[in-house]
C-alpha positions as CSV (number, residue, x, y, z in Angstrom):
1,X,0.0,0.0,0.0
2,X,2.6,2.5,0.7
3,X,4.6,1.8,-2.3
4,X,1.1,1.6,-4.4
5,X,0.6,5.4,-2.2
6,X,4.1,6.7,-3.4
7,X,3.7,5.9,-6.7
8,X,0.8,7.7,-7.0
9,X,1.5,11.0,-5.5
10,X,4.8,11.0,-7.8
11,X,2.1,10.6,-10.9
12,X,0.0,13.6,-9.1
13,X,3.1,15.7,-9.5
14,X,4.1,15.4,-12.6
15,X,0.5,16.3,-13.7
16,X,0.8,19.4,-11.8
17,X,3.9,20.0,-13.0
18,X,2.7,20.2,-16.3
19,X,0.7,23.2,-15.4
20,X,2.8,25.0,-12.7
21,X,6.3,24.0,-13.4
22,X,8.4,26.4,-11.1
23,X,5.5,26.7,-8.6
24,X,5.5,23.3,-6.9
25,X,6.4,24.1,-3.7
26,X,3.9,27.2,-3.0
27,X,1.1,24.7,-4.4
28,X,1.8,21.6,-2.5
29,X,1.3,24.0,0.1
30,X,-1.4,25.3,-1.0
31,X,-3.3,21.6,-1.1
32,X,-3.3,21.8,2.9
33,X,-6.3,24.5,3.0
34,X,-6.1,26.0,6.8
35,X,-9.1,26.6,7.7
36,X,-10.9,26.7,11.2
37,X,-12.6,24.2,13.1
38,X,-15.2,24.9,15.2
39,X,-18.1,23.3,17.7
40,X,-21.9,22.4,16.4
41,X,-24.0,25.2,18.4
42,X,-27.1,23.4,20.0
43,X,-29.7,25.7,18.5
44,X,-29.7,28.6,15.7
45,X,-31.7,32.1,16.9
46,X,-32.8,34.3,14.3
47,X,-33.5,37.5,15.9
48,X,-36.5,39.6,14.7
49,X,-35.6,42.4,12.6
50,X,-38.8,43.1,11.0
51,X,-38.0,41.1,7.7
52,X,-40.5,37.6,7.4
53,X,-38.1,34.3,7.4
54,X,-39.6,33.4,4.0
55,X,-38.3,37.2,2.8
56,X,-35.2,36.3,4.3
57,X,-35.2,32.7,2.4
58,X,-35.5,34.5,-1.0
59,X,-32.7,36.9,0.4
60,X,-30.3,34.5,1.2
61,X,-30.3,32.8,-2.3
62,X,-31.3,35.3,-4.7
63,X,-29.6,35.1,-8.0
64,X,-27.5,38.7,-8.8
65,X,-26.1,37.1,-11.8
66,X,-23.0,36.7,-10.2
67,X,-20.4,33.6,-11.6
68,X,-18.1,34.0,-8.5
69,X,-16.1,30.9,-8.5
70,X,-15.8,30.5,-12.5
71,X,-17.5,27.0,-12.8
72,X,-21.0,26.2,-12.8
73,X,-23.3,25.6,-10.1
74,X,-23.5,21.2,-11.5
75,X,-19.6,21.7,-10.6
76,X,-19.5,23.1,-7.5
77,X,-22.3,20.3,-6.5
78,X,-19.6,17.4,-7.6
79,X,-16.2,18.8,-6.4
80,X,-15.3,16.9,-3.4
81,X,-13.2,18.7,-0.8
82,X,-9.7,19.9,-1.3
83,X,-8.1,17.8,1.0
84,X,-5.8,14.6,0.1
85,X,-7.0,11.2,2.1
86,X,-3.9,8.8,3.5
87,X,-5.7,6.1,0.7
88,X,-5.6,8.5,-2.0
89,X,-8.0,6.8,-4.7
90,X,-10.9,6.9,-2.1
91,X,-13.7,9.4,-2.3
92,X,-14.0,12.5,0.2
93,X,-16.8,14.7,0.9
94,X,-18.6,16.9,-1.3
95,X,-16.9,20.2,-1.4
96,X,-20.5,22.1,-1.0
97,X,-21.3,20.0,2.1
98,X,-22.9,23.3,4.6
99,X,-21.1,21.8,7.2
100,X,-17.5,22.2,5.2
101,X,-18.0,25.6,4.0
102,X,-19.1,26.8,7.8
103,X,-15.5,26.5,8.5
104,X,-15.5,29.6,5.7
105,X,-17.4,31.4,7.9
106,X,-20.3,30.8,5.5
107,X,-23.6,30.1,7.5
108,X,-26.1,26.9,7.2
109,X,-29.3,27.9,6.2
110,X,-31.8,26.7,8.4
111,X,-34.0,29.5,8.8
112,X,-36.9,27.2,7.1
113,X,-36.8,24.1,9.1
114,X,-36.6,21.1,6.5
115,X,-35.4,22.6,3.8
116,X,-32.4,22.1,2.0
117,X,-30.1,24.5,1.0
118,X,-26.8,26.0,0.0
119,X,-25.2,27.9,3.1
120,X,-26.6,31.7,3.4
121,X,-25.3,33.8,0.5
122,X,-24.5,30.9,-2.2
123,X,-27.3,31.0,-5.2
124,X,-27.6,29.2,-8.7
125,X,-28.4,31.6,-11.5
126,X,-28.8,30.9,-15.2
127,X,-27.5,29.8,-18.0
128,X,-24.0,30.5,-17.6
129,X,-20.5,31.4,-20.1
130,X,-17.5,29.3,-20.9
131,X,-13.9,30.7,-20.3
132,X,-14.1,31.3,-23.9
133,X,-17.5,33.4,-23.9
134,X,-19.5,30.7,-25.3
135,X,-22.7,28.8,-23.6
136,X,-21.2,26.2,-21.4
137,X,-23.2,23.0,-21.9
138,X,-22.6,19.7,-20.4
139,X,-21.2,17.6,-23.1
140,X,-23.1,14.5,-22.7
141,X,-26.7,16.0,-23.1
142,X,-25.6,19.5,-24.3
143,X,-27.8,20.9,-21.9
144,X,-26.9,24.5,-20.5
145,X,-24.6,25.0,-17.4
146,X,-25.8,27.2,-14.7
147,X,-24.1,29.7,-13.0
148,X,-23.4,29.6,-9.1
149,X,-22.2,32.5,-6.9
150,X,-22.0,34.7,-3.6
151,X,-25.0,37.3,-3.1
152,X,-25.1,40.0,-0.5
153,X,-26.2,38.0,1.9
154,X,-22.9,36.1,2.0
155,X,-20.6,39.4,3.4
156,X,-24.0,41.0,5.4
157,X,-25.4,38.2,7.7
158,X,-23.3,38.2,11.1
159,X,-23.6,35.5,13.0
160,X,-21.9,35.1,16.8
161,X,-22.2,32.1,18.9
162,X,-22.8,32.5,23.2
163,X,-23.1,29.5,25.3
164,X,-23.8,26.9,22.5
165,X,-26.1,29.4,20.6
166,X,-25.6,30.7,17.6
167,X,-27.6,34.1,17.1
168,X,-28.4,35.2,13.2
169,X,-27.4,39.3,12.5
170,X,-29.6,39.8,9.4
171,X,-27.3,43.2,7.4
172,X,-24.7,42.3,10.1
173,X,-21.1,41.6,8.8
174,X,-19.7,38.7,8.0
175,X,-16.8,36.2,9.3
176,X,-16.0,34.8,6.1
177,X,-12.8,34.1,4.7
178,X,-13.4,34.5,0.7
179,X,-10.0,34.2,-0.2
180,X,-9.5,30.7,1.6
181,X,-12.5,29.6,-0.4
182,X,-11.2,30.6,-3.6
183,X,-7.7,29.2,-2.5
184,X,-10.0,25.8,-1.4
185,X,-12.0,25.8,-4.5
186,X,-8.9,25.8,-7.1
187,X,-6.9,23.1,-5.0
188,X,-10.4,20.7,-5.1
189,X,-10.4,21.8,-9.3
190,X,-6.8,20.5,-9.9
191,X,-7.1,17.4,-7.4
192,X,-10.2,16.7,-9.8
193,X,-8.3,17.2,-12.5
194,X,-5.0,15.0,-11.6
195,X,-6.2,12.5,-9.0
196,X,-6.5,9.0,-10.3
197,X,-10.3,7.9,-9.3
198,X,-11.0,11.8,-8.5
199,X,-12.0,12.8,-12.0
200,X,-13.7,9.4,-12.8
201,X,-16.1,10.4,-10.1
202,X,-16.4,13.7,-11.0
203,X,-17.4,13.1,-14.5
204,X,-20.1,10.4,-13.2
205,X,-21.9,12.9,-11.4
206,X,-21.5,15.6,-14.2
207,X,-22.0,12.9,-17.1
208,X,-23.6,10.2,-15.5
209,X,-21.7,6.6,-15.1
210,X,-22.6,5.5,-19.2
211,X,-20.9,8.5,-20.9
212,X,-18.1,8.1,-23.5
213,X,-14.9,8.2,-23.4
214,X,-15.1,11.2,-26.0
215,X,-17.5,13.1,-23.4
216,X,-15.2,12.8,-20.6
217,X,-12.3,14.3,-22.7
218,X,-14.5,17.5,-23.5
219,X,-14.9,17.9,-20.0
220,X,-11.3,17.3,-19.2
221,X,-10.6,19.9,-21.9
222,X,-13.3,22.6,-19.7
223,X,-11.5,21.6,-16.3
224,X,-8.2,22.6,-18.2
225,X,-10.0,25.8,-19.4
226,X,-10.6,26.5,-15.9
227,X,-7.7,25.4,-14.6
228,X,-5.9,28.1,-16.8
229,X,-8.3,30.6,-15.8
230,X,-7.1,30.1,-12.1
231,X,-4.2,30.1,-13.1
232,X,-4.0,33.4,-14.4
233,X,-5.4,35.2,-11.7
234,X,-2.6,33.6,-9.6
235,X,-0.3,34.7,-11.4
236,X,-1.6,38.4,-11.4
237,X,-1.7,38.0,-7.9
238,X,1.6,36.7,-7.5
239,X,2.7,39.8,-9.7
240,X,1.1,42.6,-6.7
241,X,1.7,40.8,-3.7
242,X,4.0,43.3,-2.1
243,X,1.4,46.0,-2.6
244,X,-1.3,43.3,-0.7
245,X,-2.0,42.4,2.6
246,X,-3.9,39.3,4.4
247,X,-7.6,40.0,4.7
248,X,-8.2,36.8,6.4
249,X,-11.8,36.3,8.0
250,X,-14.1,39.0,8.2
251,X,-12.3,41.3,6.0
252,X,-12.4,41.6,2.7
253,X,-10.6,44.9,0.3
254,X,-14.1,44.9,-1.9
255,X,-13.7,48.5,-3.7
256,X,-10.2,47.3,-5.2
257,X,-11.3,43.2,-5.9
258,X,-14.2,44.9,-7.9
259,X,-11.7,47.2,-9.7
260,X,-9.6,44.0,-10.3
261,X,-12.3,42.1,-11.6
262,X,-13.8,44.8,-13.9
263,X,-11.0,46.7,-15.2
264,X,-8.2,44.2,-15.7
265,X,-10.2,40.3,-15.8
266,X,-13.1,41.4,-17.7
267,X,-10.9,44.1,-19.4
268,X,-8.2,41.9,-20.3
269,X,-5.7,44.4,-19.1
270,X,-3.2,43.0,-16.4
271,X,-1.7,46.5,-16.0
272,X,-4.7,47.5,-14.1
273,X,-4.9,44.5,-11.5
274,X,-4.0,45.6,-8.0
275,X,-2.8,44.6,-4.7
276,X,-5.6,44.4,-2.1
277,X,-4.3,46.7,0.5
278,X,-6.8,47.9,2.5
279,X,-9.3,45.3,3.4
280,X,-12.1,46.5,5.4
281,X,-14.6,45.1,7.7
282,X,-17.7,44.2,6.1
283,X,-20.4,47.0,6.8
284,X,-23.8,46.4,8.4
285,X,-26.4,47.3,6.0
286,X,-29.4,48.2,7.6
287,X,-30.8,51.6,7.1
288,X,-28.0,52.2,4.2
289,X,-30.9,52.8,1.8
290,X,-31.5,55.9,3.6
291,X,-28.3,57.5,3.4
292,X,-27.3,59.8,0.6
293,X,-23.7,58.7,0.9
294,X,-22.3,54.6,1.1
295,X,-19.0,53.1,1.2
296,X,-16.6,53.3,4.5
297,X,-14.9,56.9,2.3
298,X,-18.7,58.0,1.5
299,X,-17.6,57.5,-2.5
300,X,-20.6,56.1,-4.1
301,X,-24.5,57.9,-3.9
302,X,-26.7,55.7,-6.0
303,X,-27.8,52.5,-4.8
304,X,-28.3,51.0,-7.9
305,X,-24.4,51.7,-9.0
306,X,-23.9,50.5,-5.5
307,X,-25.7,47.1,-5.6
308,X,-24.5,46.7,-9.3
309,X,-21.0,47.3,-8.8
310,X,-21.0,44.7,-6.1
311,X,-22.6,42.3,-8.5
312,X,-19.7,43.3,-10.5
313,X,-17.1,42.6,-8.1
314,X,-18.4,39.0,-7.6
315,X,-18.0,38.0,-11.5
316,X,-20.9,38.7,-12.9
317,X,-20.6,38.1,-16.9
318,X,-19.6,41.2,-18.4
319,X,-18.8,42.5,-21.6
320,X,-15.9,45.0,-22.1
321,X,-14.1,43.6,-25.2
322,X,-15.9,42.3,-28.0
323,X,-18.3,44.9,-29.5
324,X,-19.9,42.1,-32.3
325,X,-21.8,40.6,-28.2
326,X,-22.9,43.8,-27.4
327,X,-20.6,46.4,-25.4
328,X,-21.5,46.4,-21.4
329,X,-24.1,43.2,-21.6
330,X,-24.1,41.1,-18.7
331,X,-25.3,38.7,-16.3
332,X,-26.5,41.3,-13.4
333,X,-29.8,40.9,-12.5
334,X,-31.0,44.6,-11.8
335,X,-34.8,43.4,-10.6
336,X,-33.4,41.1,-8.3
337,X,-30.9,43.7,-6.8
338,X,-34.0,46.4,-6.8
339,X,-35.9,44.0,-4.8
340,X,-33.2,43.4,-2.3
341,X,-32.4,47.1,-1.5
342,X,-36.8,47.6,-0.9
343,X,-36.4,44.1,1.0
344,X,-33.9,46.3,3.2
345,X,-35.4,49.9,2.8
346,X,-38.8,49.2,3.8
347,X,-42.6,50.7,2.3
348,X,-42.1,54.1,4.3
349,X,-39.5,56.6,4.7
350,X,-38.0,57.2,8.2
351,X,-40.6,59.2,10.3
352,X,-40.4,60.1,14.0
353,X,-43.6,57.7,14.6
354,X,-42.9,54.4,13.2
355,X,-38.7,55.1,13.1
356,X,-37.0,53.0,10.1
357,X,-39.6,50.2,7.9
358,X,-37.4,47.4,6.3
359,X,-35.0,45.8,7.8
360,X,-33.8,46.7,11.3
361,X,-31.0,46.8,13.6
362,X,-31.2,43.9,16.4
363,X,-32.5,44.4,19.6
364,X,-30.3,42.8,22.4
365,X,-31.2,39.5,22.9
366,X,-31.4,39.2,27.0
367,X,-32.8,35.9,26.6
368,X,-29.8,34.9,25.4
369,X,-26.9,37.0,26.2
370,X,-27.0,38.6,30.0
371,X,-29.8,41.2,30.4
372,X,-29.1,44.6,30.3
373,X,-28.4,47.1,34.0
374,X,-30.8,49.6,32.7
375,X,-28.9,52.2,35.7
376,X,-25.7,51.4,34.2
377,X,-27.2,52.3,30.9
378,X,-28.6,55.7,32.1
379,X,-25.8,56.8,33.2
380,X,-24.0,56.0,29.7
381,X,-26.9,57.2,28.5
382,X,-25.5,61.4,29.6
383,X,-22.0,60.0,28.6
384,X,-23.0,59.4,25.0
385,X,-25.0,62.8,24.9
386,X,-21.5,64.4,25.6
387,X,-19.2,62.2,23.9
388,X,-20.8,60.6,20.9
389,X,-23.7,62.3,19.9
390,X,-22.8,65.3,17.8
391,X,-21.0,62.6,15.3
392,X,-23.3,59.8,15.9
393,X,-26.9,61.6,16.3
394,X,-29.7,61.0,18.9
395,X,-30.4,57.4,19.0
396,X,-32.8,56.2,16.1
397,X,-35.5,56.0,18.3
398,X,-35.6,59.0,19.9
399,X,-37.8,61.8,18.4
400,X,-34.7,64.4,18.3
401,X,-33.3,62.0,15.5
402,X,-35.8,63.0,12.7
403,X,-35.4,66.5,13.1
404,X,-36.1,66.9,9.7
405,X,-35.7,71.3,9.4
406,X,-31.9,70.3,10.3
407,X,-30.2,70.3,6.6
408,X,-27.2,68.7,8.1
409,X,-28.9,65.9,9.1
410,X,-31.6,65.5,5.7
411,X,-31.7,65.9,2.6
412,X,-34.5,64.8,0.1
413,X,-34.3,62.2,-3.0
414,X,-35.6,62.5,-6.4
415,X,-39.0,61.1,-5.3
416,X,-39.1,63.8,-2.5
417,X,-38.6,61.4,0.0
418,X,-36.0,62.2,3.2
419,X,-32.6,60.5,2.8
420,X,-29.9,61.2,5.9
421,X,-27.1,63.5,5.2
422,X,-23.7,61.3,7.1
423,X,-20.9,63.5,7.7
424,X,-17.5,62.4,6.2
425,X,-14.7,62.9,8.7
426,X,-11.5,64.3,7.5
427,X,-8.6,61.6,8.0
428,X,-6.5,64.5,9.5
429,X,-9.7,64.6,12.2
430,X,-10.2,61.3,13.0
431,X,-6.9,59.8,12.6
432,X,-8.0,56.1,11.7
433,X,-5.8,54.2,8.9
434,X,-5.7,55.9,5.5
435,X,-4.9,53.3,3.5
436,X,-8.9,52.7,2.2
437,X,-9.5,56.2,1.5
438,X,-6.0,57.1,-0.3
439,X,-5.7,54.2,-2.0
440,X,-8.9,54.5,-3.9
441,X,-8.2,58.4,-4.5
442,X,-5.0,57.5,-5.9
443,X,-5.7,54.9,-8.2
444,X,-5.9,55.0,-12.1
445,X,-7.3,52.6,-14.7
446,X,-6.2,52.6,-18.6
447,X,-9.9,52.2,-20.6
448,X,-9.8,52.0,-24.6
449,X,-11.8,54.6,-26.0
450,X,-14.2,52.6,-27.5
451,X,-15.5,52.3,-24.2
452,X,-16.6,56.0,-24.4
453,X,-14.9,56.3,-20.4
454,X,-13.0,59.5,-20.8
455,X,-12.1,59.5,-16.7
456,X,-8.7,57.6,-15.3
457,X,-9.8,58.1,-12.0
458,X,-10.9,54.5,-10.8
459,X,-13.8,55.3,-8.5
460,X,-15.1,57.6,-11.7
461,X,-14.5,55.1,-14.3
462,X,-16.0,52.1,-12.1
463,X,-19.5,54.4,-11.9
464,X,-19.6,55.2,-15.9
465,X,-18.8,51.2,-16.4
466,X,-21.6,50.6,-14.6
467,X,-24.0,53.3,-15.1
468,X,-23.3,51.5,-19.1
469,X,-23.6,48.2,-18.0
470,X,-27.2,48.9,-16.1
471,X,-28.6,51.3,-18.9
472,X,-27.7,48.3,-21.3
473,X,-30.1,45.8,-19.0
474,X,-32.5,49.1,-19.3
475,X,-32.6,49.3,-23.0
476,X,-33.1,45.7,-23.4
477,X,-35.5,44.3,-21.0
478,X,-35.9,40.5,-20.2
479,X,-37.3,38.6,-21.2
480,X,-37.9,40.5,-24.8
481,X,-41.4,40.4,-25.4
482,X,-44.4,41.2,-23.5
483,X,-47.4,38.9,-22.8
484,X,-49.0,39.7,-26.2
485,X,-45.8,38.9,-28.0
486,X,-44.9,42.0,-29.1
487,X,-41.4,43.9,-28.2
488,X,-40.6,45.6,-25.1
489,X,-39.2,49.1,-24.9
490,X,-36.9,50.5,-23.2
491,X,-37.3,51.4,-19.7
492,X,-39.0,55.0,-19.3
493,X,-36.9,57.5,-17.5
494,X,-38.9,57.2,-14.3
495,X,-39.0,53.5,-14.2
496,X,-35.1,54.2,-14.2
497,X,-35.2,56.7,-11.7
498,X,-37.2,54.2,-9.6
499,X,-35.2,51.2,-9.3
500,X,-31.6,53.4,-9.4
501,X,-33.5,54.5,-5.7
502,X,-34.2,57.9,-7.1
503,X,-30.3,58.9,-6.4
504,X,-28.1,60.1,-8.8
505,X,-24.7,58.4,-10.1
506,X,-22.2,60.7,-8.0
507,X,-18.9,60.0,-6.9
508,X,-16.1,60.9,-4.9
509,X,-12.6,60.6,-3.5
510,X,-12.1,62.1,-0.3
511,X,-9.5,61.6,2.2
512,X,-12.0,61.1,4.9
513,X,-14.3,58.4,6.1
514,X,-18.4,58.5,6.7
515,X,-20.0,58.7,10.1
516,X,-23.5,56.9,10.9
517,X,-25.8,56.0,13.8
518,X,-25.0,53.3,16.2
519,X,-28.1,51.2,16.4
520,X,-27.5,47.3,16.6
521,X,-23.6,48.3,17.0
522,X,-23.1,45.9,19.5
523,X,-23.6,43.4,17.0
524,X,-21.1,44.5,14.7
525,X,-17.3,43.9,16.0
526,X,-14.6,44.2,14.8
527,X,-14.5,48.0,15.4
528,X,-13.3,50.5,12.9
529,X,-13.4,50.2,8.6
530,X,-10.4,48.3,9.0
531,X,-11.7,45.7,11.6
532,X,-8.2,46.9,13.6
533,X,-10.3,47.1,17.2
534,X,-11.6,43.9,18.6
535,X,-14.3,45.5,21.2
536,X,-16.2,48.6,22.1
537,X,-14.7,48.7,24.8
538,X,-10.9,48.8,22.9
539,X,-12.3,51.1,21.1
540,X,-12.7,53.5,23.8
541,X,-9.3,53.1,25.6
542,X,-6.6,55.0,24.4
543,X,-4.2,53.3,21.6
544,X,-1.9,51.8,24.3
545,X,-4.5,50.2,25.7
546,X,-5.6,48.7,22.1
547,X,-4.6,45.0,21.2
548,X,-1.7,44.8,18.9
549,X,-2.0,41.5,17.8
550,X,-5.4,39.4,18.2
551,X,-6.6,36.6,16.6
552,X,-10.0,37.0,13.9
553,X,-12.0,34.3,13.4
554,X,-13.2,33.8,16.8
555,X,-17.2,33.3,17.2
556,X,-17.7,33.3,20.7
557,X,-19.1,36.9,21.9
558,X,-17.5,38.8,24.6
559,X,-21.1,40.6,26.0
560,X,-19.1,42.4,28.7
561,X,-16.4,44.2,26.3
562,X,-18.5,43.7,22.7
563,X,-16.9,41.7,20.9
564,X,-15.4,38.4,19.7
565,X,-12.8,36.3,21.7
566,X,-9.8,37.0,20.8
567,X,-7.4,34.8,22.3
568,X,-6.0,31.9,19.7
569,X,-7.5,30.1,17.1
570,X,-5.8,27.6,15.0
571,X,-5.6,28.5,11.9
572,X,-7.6,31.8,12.4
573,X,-6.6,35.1,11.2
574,X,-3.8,36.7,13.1
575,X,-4.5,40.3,13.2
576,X,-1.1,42.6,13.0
577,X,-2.0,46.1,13.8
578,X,1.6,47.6,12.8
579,X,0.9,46.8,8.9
580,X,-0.4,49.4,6.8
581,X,-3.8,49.0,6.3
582,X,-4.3,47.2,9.6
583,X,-3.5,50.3,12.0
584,X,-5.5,50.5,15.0
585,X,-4.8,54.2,15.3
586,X,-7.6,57.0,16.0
587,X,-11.3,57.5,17.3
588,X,-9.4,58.0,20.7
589,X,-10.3,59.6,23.8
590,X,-7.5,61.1,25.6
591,X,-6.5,63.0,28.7
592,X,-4.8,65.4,25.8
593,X,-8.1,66.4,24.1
594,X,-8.2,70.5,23.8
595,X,-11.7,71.3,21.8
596,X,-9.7,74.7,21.0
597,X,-6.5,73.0,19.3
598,X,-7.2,69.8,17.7
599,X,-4.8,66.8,17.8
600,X,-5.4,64.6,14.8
601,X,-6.8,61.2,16.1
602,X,-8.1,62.6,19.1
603,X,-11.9,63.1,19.3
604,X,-12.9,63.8,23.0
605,X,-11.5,63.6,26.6
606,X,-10.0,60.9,28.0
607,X,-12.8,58.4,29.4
608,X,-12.3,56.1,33.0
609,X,-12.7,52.4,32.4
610,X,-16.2,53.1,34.7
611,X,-17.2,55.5,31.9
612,X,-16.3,52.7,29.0
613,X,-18.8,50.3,31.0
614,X,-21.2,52.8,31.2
615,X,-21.2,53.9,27.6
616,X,-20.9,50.1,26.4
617,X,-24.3,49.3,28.5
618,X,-26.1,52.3,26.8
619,X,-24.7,51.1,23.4
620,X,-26.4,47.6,23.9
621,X,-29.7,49.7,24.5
622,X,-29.6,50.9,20.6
């Protein structure tokens, strides 16, 4: 047997070999996929947020369009998991199994009980494009391939676990590790592809067990398509690793992976790929529909170029280089990203009487985590009033809040409805890590003209790509004709208006970062864009007081300090504060703080650990 074992792994190599050559090394290492392990919770909570669980069903697995992984949905249903068993011709589990991809971070979806599904934030969308740009089909019964990929759901549904509980934040960020998944995903492709046994199996499930020999080789020849798909991208990102950083769990640098994705993969330009170097925390999104500003750097008004763009960013098909297909067509599914953002925005606008409709922050669960000391909480209750609230506002319950005569606080959308006005804070202010905001600023991308993109700026030439790419869906609405047979036209200019969220497509680069409310903050850590904080309470000590190092990944929450655990994890994310990108610098409260001569980083007086508790009980109260 262990001759029989040594054999084969020497046949395994050579295989590889023939694809990677001087790369052995980094991808035998790459086979052993580090990823988390973690207990079974007893029971799954979903807390009420004001959204029905079969609403939140839909949510979970509504199809964007997006193509994240490169293979089709049949595919990532076969794969078996990228790990290499000590009898190497025996089968493993299925690489889609929700208890394997939970050590991603990527939730089981349970919320219906009985039904089976993907994990939260996984859908299967249509019919789906070879690496070539033609209809992949499965070459036994030439039926169409459909598409699989990630949804907003999969980077805004927190989850933490307390006591053998895991408790559900519907908008809350994630603790997913995309990159490992991606890494995971191309080891299980090329074990497929050069594993004796492996592929056989593969190809039964894809094929079934009585194809031909001639079948199998055509989808031999689509793994090696693949294969050299992944391939490339590794080998762009091999080319800008010193300008990137680890984003491990939690994290992810979205604003530059979209640029990545749009302006050099679907481009064909590798001059414009990128180093991702300034990851950010994955943002709660409820209420965002109701701000006239999104993005960490308040760059981007509109939700449609918002919710588009993201759609973008996670490979949806799109069309930059070959005008006889149609300039700008693609796979986004603008309905289904309308009806998310009214899933999220609610019937009414915010009004002093019935607060925000849609979906809502999380209350704190004291049936589950330790109740709340309502004295404690008054007393933070005067601390935040002094300390927090000119950034932060009144809480969104209060009646001060929708002071709606205050024009720094509201503005109104096309549609006359009120939309809040959030403050971006100069980076010479508030002294948190640049690297998101300047890195954006400063980066170009080289378009052809053809395009009709006159701007270099990225965050400008990412809005008119997909400002195109949505008026394209506009001008050609799906399916073609109407019920009577007869063509469609083009959407009017107020159906546009309409599902575009009555915003217009603006844009901007500022060195500075957007300020919002803190309702359901508790429920957010880690603290800061960057995710450099651990707790609330971190975040109000004073940078020496501020973990250094911790460990991400963690999903047991700290209800005293709010926050995860942060002690170590194997093979979690160790969190280096002293990288760029990663600082945990600003947002402090120091015994220096002069309102009359502003230090940069330092935004009120310094606060006793008594005062932190206090504030951090009120906080749970939002």
């Amino acid at each position: 047997m262990r001759h029989r074992t040594i054999i084969t792994i020497g046949v395994l190599a050579i295989g590889i070999a023939a694809y990677f050559k001087d790369d052995i090394q980094t991808l035998w290492d790459a086979f052993h996929v580090r990823i988390a392990e973690y207990p079974q919770p007893k029971k799954t909570v979903w807390l009420d947020q004001n959204v029905s669980k079969d609403k939140l069903s839909w949510f979970y697995h509504a199809d964007q369009g997006t193509r994240t992984f490169g293979i089709p949905y049949e595919w990532f249903m076969a794969l078996e998991q990228p790990t290499v068993p000590p009898l190497i011709f025996t089968s493993v589990d299925l690489l889609s199994d929700p208890a394997y991809l939970d050590r991603y971070g990527f939730i089981p979806d349970t919320i219906v009980e009985g039904k089976k599904a993907l994990p939260i934030g996984f859908a299967q969308g249509g019919p789906m494009l070879d690496p070539s740009g033609e209809p992949w089909r499965n070459p036994t019964n030439k039926k169409d391939m459909t598409g699989v990929g990630l949804t907003c759901a999969a980077c805004h549904t927190g989850r933490f676990t307390y006591k053998d509980t895991a408790v559900i934040i519907n908008g809350g960020p994630a603790l997913t590790d995309l990159f490992k998944l991606k890494q995971g995903m191309g080891v299980a492709l090329v074990l497929t592809r050069f594993v004796p046994g492996r592929f056989s199996r593969f190809a039964d499930r894809i094929l079934g067990p009585d194809s031909t020999a001639d079948e199998r080789e055509t989808l031999k020849y689509q793994l090696d398509q693949v294969l050299n798909q992944y391939k490339q991208v590794k080998g762009l990102e091999q080319a800008v690793a010193s300008q990137s950083i680890e984003e491990g769990y939690g994290r992810l640098d979205a604003l530059n992976r979209i640029g990545n994705q749009v302006f050099s993969q679907d481009l064909n330009r590798p001059e414009n790929y990128r180093g991702s170097s300034a990851p950010v925390h994955y943002p709660r999104i409820w209420n965002t529909p109701w701000f006239d500003w999104v993005q960490y750097n308040g760059s981007i008004m509109q939700p449609m170029v918002r919710n588009a763009g993201e759609s973008l960013g996670v490979s949806s098909e799109l069309n930059l280089t070959d005008p006889s297909k149609g300039l700008f067509k693609s796979s986004v599914k603008v309905e289904t990203l309308y009806e998310m953002e009214e899933m999220i925005k609610g019937k009414t606008p915010p009004n002093a009487k019935d607060g925000f409709s849609g979906l809502q922050s999380p209350k704190w669960p004291s049936d589950i985590l330790p109740p709340i000391d309502q004295k404690l909480a008054a007393q933070g209750a005067k601390l935040y009033e002094s300390h927090c609230q000119e950034c932060h506002r009144p809480p969104v319950t209060s009646e001060a809040f929708y002071d709606f005569n205050n024009k720094n606080w509201w503005r109104t959308n096309q549609n006359g409805e009120h939309v809040m006005v959030l403050e971006n804070i100069p980076i010479e202010h508030i002294g948190t890590d640049p690297a998101q905001a300047a890195d954006m600023a400063a980066r170009t991308v080289a378009v052809p003209s053809n395009l009709g993109i006159d701007k270099t700026g990225f965050a400008f030439a990412l809005g008119e790509v997909v400002e195109k790419t949505v008026n394209y869906i506009y001008d050609r609405p799906q399916p073609p004709l109407d019920k009577n047979g007869k063509p469609k036209p083009p959407l009017s200019e107020a159906e546009r208006q309409r599902i575009n969220g009555y915003m217009p497509n603006e844009l901007r680069g500022e060195l500075a970062y957007k300020v919002r409310p803190l309702n359901g903050v508790w429920a957010t850590p880690p603290y800061l864009h960057n995710a450099s904080v651990p707790s609330v309470y971190a975040l109000l000590s004073p940078i020496e007081e501020r973990p250094k190092t911790f460990y991400l990944g963690n999903r047991e929450y700290d209800p005293v300090n709010l926050g995860y655990r942060t002690d170590y994890l194997a093979n979690g994310f160790e969190f280096d504060t002293s990288i760029r990108g990663n600082s945990n610098s600003g947002h402090q409260f120091r015994k220096e703080y002069d309102e009359k001569k502003p230090v940069k980083g330092i935004i009120g007086p310094a606060l006793s650990p008594d005062d932190r508790k206090a504030l951090i009980e009120y906080l749970k109260t939002l």
